[in-house]
C-alpha atoms as a printed R data frame, in Angstrom:
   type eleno elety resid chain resno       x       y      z
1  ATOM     1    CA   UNK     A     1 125.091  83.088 42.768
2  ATOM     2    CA   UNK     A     2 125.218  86.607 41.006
3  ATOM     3    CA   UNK     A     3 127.031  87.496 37.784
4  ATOM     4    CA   UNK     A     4 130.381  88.642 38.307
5  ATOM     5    CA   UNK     A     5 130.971  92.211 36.712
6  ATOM     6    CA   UNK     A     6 134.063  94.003 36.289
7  ATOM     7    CA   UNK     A     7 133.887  96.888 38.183
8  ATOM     8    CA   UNK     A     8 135.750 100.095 36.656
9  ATOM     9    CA   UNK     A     9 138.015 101.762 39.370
10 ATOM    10    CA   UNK     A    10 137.353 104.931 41.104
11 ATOM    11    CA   UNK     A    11 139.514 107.069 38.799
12 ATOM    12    CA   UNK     A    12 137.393 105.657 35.811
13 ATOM    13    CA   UNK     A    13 134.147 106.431 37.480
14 ATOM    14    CA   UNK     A    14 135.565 110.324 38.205
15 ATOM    15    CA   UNK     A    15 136.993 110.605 34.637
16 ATOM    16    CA   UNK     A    16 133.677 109.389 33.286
17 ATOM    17    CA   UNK     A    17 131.639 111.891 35.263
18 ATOM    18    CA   UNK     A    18 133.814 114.985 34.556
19 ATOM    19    CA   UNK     A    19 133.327 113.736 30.623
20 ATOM    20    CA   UNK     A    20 129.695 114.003 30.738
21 ATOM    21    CA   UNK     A    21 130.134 117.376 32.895
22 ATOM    22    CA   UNK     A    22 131.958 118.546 29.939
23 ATOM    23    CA   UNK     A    23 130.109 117.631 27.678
24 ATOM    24    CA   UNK     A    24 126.989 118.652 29.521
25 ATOM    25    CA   UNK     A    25 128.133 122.520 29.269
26 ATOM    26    CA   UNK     A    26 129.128 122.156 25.778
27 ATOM    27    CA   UNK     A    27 127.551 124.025 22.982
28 ATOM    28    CA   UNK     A    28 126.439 122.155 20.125
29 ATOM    29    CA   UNK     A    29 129.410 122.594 17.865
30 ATOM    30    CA   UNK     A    30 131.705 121.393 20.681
31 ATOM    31    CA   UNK     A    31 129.320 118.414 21.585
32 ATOM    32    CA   UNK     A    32 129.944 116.687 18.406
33 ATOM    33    CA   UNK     A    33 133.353 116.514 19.393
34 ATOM    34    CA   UNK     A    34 132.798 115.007 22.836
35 ATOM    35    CA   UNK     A    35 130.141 112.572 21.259
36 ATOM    36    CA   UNK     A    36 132.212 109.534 21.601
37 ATOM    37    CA   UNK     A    37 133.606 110.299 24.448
38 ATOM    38    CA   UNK     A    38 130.190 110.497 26.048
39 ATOM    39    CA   UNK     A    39 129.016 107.413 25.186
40 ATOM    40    CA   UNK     A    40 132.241 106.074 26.476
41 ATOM    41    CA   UNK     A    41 131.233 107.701 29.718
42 ATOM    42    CA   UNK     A    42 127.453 106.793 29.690
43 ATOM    43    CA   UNK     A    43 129.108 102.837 29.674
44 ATOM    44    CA   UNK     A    44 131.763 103.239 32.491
45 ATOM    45    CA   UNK     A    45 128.539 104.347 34.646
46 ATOM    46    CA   UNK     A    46 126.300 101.901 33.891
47 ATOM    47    CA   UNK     A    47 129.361  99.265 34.473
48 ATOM    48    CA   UNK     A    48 129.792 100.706 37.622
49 ATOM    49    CA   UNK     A    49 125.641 100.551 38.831
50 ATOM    50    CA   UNK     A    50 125.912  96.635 37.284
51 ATOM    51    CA   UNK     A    51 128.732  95.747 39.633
52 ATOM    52    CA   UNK     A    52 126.997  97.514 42.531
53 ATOM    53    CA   UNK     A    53 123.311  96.352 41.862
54 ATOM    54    CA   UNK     A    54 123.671  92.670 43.777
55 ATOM    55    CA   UNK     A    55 125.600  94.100 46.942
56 ATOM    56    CA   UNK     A    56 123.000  97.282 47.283
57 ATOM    57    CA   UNK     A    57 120.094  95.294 46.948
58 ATOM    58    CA   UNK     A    58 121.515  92.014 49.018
59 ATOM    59    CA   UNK     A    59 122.216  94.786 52.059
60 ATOM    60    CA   UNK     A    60 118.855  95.996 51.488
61 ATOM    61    CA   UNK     A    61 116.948  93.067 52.273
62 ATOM    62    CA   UNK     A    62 118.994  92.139 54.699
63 ATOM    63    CA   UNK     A    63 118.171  95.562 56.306
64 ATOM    64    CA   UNK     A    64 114.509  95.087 55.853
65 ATOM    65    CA   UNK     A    65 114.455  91.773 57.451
66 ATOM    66    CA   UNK     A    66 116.576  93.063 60.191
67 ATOM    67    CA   UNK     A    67 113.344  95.785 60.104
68 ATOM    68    CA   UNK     A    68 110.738  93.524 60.026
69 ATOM    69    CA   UNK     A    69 112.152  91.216 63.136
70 ATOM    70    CA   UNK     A    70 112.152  93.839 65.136
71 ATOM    71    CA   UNK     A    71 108.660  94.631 64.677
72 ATOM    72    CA   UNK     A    72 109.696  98.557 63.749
73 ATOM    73    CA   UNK     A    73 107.596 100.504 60.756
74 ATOM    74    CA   UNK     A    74 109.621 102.037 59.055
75 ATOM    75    CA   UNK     A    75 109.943 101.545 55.156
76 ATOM    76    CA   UNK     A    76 113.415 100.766 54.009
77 ATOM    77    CA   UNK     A    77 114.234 101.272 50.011
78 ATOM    78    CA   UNK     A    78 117.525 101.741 48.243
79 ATOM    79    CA   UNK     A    79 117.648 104.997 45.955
80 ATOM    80    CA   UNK     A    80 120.057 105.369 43.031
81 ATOM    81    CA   UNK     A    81 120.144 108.232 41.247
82 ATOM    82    CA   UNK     A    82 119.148 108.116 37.829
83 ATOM    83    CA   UNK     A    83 120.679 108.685 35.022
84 ATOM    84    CA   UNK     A    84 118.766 111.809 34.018
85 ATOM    85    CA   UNK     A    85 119.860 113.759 37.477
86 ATOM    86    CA   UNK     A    86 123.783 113.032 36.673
87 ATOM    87    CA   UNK     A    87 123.310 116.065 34.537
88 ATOM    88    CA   UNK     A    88 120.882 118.799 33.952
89 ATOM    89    CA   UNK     A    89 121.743 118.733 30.457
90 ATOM    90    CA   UNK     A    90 118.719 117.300 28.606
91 ATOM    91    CA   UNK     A    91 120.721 115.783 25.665
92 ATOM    92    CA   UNK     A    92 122.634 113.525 27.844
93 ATOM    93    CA   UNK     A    93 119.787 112.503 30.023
94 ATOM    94    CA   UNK     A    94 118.115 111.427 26.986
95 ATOM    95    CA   UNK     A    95 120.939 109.138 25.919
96 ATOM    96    CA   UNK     A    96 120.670 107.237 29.539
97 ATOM    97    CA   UNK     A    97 118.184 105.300 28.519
């Protein structure tokens, strides 16, 4: 039986992404500023990829068995961005990890 995460709502997940957008285009003076605030960000994400990571992968086997009984080739993965490509800001990628 998975783990059950909170999930943060949708206005969290939007407020969280328009924080690291901000602080993305920031120049370094500003960025200190918006430090906290980014890390605050950076956790409301990866809250929101924990309490999506069972269903996703759970559909996607479910998906590829579906696949496989029906003899087709195809190759069927699940893609979630990473961290990194949520901004082209190098700085923040670096603090995905």
């Amino acid at each position: 039986m998975p783990q059950v995460v909170d999930c943060p709502t949708k206005s969290q997940v939007n407020k969280a992404g328009k924080t690291l957008r901000t602080y993305a285009r920031e120049e370094d003076s500003e960025a200190q500023v918006l430090g906290d605030a980014a890390w605050d960000a950076l956790e409301v994400i990866r809250a929101f990829r924990r309490a999506h990571q069972y269903p996703l992968a759970k559909a996607t086997m479910g998906l590829r068995s579906m696949v496989a009984t029906e003899g087709c080739r195809v190759e069927v993965s699940q893609r979630l961005n990473v961290c990194r490509q949520l901004s082209t800001n190098s700085s923040v990628s670096q603090r995905c990890s």
